[in-house]
C-alpha positions as CSV (number, residue, x, y, z in Angstrom):
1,X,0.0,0.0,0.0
2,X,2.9,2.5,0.6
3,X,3.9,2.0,-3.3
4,X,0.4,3.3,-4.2
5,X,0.2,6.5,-2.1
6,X,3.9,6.9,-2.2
7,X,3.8,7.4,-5.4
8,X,0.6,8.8,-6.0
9,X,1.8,11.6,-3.7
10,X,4.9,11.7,-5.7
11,X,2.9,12.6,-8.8
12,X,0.8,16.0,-6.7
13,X,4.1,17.1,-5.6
14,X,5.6,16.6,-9.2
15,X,2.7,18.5,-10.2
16,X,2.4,21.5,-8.2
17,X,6.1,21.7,-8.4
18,X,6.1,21.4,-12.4
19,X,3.2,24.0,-12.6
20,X,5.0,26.5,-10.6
21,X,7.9,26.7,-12.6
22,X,5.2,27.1,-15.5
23,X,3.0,29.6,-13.8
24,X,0.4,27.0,-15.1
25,X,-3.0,28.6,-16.3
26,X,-4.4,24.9,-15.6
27,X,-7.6,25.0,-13.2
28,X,-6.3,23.2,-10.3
29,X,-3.0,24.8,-10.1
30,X,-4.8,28.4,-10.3
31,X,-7.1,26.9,-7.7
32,X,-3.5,26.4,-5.1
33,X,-2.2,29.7,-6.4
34,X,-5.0,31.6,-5.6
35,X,-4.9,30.5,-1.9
36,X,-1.5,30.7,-1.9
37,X,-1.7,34.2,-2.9
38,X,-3.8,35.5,-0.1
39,X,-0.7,34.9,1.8
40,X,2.3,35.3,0.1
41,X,1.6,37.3,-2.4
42,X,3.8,37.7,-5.1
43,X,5.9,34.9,-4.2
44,X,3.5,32.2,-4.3
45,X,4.6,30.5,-7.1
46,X,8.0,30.5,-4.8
47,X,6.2,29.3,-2.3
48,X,4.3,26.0,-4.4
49,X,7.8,25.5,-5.7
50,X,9.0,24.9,-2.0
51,X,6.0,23.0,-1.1
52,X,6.0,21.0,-4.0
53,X,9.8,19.8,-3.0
54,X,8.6,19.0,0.4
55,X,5.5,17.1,-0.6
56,X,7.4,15.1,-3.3
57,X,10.2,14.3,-0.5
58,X,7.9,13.3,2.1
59,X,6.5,10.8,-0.5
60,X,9.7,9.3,-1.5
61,X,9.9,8.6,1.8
62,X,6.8,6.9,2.5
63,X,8.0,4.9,-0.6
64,X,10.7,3.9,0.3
65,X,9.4,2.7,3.6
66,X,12.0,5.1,5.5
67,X,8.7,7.1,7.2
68,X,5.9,5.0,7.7
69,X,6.6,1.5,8.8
């Protein structure tokens, strides 16, 4: 079960990582960057950048069965 949400988490993170870099005009990623915006402001694609990093990390972990055991 950790290979499915590992990676399936692996895949948002890619995502809202990827989409940042690309100031995406998809609906979902406008969606994150309009909350996002409220409180960062003009650094929120910064900010989804980071968070994107973190969440993708946090995944590999739970993939690798180093966090969850």
């Amino acid at each position: 079960m950790n290979i499915l949400w590992g990676s399936l988490m692996l895949l948002i993170g890619l995502y809202i990582f990827i989409s940042a870099i690309m100031k995406s005009e998809f609906i979902v990623y406008r969606l994150f960057h309009a909350r996002a915006k409220m409180l960062w402001g003009d650094s929120a694609h910064s900010f989804l950048m980071v968070v994107g990093i973190i969440i993708a990390g946090f995944s590999a972990m739970f993939f690798l069965n180093i966090w969850a055991k």
